[in-house]
C-alpha angles and dihedrals in degrees: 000000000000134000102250133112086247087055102053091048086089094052095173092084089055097039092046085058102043109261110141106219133215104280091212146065107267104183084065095041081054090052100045082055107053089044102043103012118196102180142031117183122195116210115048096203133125109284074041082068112024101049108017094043094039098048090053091047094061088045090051091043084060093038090235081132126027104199133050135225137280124222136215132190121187102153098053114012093175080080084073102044097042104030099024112039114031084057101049093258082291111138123193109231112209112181103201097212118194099248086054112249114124129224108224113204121178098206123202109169096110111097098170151036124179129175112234087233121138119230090024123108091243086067092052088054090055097053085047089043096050087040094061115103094217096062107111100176147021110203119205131195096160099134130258098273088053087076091048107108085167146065122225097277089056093256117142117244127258093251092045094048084052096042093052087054092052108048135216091313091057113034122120109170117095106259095036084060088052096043082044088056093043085056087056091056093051096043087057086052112290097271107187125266140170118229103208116191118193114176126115103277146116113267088349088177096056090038084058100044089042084056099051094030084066091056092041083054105042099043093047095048084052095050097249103124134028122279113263101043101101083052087055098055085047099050108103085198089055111032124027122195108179130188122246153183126208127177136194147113114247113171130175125292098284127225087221091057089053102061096048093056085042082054088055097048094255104146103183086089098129123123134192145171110229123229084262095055107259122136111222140170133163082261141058133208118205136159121255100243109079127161125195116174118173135182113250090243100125111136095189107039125266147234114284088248092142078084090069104051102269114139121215122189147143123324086243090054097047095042085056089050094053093049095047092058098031101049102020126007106043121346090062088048095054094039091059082042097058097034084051094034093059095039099049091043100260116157083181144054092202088056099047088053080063081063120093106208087036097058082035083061106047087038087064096039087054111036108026107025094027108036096056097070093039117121108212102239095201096231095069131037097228092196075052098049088042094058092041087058096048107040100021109034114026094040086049092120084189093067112081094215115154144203092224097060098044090051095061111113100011098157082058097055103033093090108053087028089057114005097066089060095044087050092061093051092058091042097051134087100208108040126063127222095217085066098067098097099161100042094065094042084061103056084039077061092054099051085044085054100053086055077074090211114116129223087272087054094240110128121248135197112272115223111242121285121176081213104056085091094067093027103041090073092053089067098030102109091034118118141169107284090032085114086154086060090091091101097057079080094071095098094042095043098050096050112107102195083065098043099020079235138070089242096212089040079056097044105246099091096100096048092053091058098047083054097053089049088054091051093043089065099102138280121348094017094120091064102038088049076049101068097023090070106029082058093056 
């Protein structure tokens, strides 16, 4: 059984095992895109694969849509190459459900995948892709840090400061070959588009439009490109760029899950991590529960998603459920996961919820220090999403989730995971910041973490941070027994683009510090800080 278009033409083998095929005839769904393409979506990666793809599969299975999606990969272009081309486009879909039974889709709505590379013929289709009047949406799961043009100080970066020299012809970084694209579609007319970013952070819309409306502004004011363009991008008539929130666990591909498709005959099982870092198979493993909610700004029409269970909705309500999962319900909970997880020697979420002062810990994050600040957005019970994170998904032992990847790029997602909740204590008449307990030994873990030293006092590998390069000095001449070493933290703590706060301004600075010192004993403090203060 392999993952090829050949290889589905004798269906019986798959149906027999339980693989759901695609109910429609792909080679003319292939040909309706090209021709008359609908959606592009930027960033091939897994929750790419497991929730958008699916989703249009089972749209085009009912014929509520009659053509598929297009891809595009400009980060790591090896995915491509390595999980796209070599299959036919095709993805296997495999839902990891709690009482352990699988749902096996084969998914073929993906018509498409280019490489974002200039000079190649797969840039060429996408100009002709993002040129073509009947586009009504460009989808983007690129991560937060794909939006960033500047460093931490606000600087821009190197290859934004050249791209914004070289104009649309030129540019190479990821958003100056969107905002390249977007040119194109001005240059054929403007027909209108919506520009739908998807990935977990604040206002992603905003963060997106701010991002292309800097290179609209720059390269008109130096000539190099026509008059008219920055007005297009600003345009709400023209260009939509609505907020979102999307939801759903997509871990790497799992060894469990490969010997069960091995058990079945499927032979596509490899996986690889690419020379950029991603972790790709022909397949993908996700949990069942899954959320998008998207603000009704499409210009141009959209895709009947709502069919699929998509809400869409209005730019105030999207904005509350965001914030509910981001800053409260579910983002916060797997952050103290992963900084505790590493550090106590977890390979697996679902592991560390069998832990009591673990699950102690993530029960009084959510409920008592989260929850109180929740607006209720109306379309989602957030005391209901909550439980649903704690006793359905975490615990799911089926899913592979692990510490180690959550905890890539903290320093990028304390601020919006935790500030904001900080923010509405101080803000707040009725609730009190020095009651926040769990918050601030969260962010002591973290410092504990950098250290890069683990409760047994062995060192670990750290996951990637852009900001390992300004924060790891700070820790540098830090060991275990150093329990005056609280006050090192000073530089990191106070910094407000980590924290979304100054922490001393706020008032936790200080307890932060004397954390971190418990945990600094010897060997075995972190846990014992751990459940001391999670049984208070």
């Amino acid at each position: 059984m392999k993952l090829t278009t050949q290889a589905l033409a004798d269906r019986a083998p798959w149906e027999d095992r339980g693989y759901q095929l695609p109910k429609y005839d792909r080679e003319e769904v292939i040909r309706r895109t090209h021709e008359r393409p609908i959606w592009l979506h930027l960033g091939a990666g897994n929750i790419f694969r497991a929730f958008l793809a699916a989703d249009a599969q089972r749209l085009l299975d009912r014929g509520w849509m009659d053509t598929g999606i297009i891809v595009g990969e400009g980060y790591d272009c090896e995915i491509i190459e390595k999980a796209y081309r070599p299959f036919d486009n095709l993805a296997l879909s495999v839902t990891l459900k709690p009482e352990g039974s699988i749902d096996k889709v084969v998914v073929g709505s993906i018509t498409e995948s280019l490489a974002m590379q200039r000079q190649t013929p797969d840039w060429a289709r996408l100009e002709e892709v993002m040129q073509s009047p009947s586009l009504q949406m460009v989808s983007f799961t690129i991560t937060e840090k794909g939006y960033n043009l500047k460093d931490q100080q606000g600087r821009y970066f190197q290859n934004t400061e050249q791209d914004f020299a070289r104009g649309p012809d030129g540019a190479d970084s990821y958003m100056g070959k969107v905002a390249a694209l977007l040119y194109k579609r001005f240059l054929c007319g403007g027909p209108a588009i919506a520009l739908v970013s998807m990935d977990n952070c604040s206002h992603n819309g905003t963060r997106l439009y701010e991002a292309l409306r800097d290179f609209a502004s720059k390269w008109e004011s130096q000539g190099l490109v026509e008059k008219g363009f920055l007005s297009y991008v600003e345009d709400r008539e023209k260009v939509g760029f609505p907020w979102s929130m999307i939801d759903k666990i997509t871990p790497r591909p799992d060894a469990k899950v490969v010997e069960m498709l091995k058990a079945d005959g499927f032979e596509d099982t490899e996986s690889l991590k690419t020379k950029m870092g991603s972790f790709v198979a022909p397949f993908v493993n996700a949990e069942q529960t899954q959320y998008l909610v998207v603000e009704d700004w499409f210009p141009n029409g959209r895709p009947p998603l709502d069919k699929a269970g998509v809400i869409f909705t209005q730019r105030e309500t999207v904005d509350q459920v965001e914030k509910m999962k981001v800053c409260t319900c579910l983002n916060p909970l797997h952050t103290a996961l992963a900084v505790f997880g590493c550090l106590l020697g977890f390979t697996r979420i679902s592991d560390e919820m069998k832990d009591e002062d673990l699950r102690r810990m993530v029960e009084i994050i959510g409920y008592k220090e989260g929850l109180p600040v929740v607006v209720d957005p109306g379309i989602l019970d957030p005391r209901a999403f909550l439980d649903t994170v704690i006793h359905e998904r975490f615990p799911n032992v089926f899913m592979p989730d692990s510490p180690q990847r959550i905890a890539t790029d903290t320093s990028q997602k304390l601020a919006i995971r935790f500030g904001e909740t900080i923010k509405a204590y101080l803000a707040s008449d009725e609730l009190a910041v020095d009651d926040l307990k769990m918050i601030p030994l969260v962010f002591a873990g973290w410092c504990r973490y950098l250290m890069g030293v683990d409760d047994r006092g062995n060192a670990f590998e750290r996951s990637d941070d852009p900001m390992f390069g300004q924060l790891l000095p700070y820790l540098s001449g830090v060991a275990l027994g150093d329990t005056g070493a609280g006050q090192t933290l000073r530089p990191i703590l106070s910094n407000d683009r980590i924290f979304g706060v100054d922490l001393y301004a706020a008032g936790l600075g200080q307890r932060v510090e004397s954390y971190f010192a418990e945990m600094l004993t010897g060997p075995g403090a972190v846990r014992e800080t751990l459940h001391r203060h999670v049984s208070e």
